[in-house]
ZANUVEX-626715 format. One line per 8 residues: number of its first residue (from 1); their letters; for each residue z negated, y negated, x negated of C-alpha. Coordinates in pm, 1 decimal, decimal comma. Layout:
N
NUM) A) Z Y X ~ ...
// end
This chain:
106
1) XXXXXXXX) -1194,4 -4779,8 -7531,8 ~ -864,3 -4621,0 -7370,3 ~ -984,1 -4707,4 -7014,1 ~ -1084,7 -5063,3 -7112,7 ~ -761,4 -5100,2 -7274,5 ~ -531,9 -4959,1 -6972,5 ~ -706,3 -5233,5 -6775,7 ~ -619,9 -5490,5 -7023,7
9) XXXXXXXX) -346,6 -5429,7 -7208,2 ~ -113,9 -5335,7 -6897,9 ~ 80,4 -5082,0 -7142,0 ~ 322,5 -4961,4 -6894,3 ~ 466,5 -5313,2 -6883,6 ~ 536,7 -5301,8 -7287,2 ~ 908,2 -5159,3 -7454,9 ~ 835,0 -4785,2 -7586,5
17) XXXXXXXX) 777,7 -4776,3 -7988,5 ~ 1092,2 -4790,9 -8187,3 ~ 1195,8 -4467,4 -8436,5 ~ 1074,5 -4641,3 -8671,4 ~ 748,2 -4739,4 -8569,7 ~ 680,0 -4333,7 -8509,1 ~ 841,9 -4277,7 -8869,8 ~ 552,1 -4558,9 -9004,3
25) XXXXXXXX) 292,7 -4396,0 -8800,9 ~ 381,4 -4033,8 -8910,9 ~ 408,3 -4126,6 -9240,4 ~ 82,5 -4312,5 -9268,4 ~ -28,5 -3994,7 -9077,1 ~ 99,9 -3758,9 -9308,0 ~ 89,9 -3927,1 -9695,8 ~ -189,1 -4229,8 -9683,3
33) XXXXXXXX) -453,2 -3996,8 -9467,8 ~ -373,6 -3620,8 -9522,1 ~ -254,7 -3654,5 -9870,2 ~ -579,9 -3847,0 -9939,3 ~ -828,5 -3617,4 -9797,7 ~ -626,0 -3310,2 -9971,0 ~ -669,6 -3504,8 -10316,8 ~ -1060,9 -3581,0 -10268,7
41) XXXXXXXX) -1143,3 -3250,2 -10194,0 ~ -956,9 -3091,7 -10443,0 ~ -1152,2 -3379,3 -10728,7 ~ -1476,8 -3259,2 -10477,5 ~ -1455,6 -2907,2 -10568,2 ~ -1360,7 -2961,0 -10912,0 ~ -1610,6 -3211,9 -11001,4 ~ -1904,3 -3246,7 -10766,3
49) XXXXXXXX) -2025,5 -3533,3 -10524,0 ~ -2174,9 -3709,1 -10811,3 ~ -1888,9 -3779,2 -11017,0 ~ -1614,4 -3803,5 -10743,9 ~ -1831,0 -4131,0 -10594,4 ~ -1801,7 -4267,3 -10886,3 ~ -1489,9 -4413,5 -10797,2 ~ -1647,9 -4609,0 -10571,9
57) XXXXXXXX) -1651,6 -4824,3 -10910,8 ~ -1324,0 -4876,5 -10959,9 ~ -1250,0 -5055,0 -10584,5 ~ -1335,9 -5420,3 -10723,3 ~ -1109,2 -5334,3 -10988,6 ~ -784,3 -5203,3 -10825,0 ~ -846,2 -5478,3 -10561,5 ~ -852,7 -5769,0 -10812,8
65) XXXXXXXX) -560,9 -5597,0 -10990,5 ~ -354,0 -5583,0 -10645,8 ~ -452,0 -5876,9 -10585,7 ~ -246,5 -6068,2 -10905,8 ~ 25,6 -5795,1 -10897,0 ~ 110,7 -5820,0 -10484,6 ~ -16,5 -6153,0 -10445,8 ~ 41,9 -6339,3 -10739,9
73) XXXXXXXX) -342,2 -6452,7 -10738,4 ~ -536,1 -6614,7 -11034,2 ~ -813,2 -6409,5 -11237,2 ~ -1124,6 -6609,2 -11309,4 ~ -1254,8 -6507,1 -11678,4 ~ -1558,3 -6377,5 -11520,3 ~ -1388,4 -6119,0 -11346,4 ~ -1274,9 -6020,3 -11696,8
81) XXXXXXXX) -1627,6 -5943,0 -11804,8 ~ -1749,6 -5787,3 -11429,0 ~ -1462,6 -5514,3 -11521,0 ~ -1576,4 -5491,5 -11864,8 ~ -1946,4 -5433,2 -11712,6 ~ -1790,6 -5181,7 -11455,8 ~ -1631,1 -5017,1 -11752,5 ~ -1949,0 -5012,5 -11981,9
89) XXXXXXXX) -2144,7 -4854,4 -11691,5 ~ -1929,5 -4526,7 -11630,7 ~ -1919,4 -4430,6 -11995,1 ~ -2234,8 -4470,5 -11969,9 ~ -2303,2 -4280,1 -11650,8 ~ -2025,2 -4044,1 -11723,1 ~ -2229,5 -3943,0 -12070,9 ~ -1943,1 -3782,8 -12251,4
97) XXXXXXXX) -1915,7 -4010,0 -12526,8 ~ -2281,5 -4022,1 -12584,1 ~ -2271,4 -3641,9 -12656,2 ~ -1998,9 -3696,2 -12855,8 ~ -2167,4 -3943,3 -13068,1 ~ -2478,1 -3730,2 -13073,6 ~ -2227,0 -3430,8 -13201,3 ~ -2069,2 -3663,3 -13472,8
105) XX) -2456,3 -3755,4 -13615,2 ~ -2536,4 -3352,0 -13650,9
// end
């Protein structure tokens, strides 16, 4: 894409990047990408493949919630019971309380 985009974009012909466009793009760089990939495989080693994608889960979830905090948008009650569902399904994936329960009963 670089050669396609010298040929288009004529970059020579556009102002050099402020400081703090370099400060943005280090710290995106630095905290939102390395920070990140430190954190999930730190969880990865502690907790396996299995149980670290199960945060793939929780996306909908912090989206929707973003979404009324940042945004100020309105939650349908459905949503209410789609998080509920979400819930529901990693206790029961995640098994814990089942043994638990299992451990009360003896």
């Amino acid at each position: 894409m670089a050669p396609l985009s010298l040929g288009f974009d004529h970059r020579w012909t556009l102002r050099p990047p402020s400081v703090g466009v370099w400060a943005a793009l280090a710290g995106i760089a630095l905290i939102s990408t390395a920070a990140a990939y430190m954190l999930f495989f730190r969880i990865l080693q502690r907790v396996g493949a299995s149980n670290l994608l199960l945060v793939t889960f929780l996306v909908p979830i912090s989206a929707l919630s973003l979404g009324v905090v940042a945004l100020r948008k309105s939650v349908a009650p459905s949503a209410f019971g789609g998080m509920a569902l979400i819930g529901l399904s990693l206790v029961a994936i995640d098994g814990r309380p089942l043994a638990w329960a299992r451990r009360q009963r003896v």
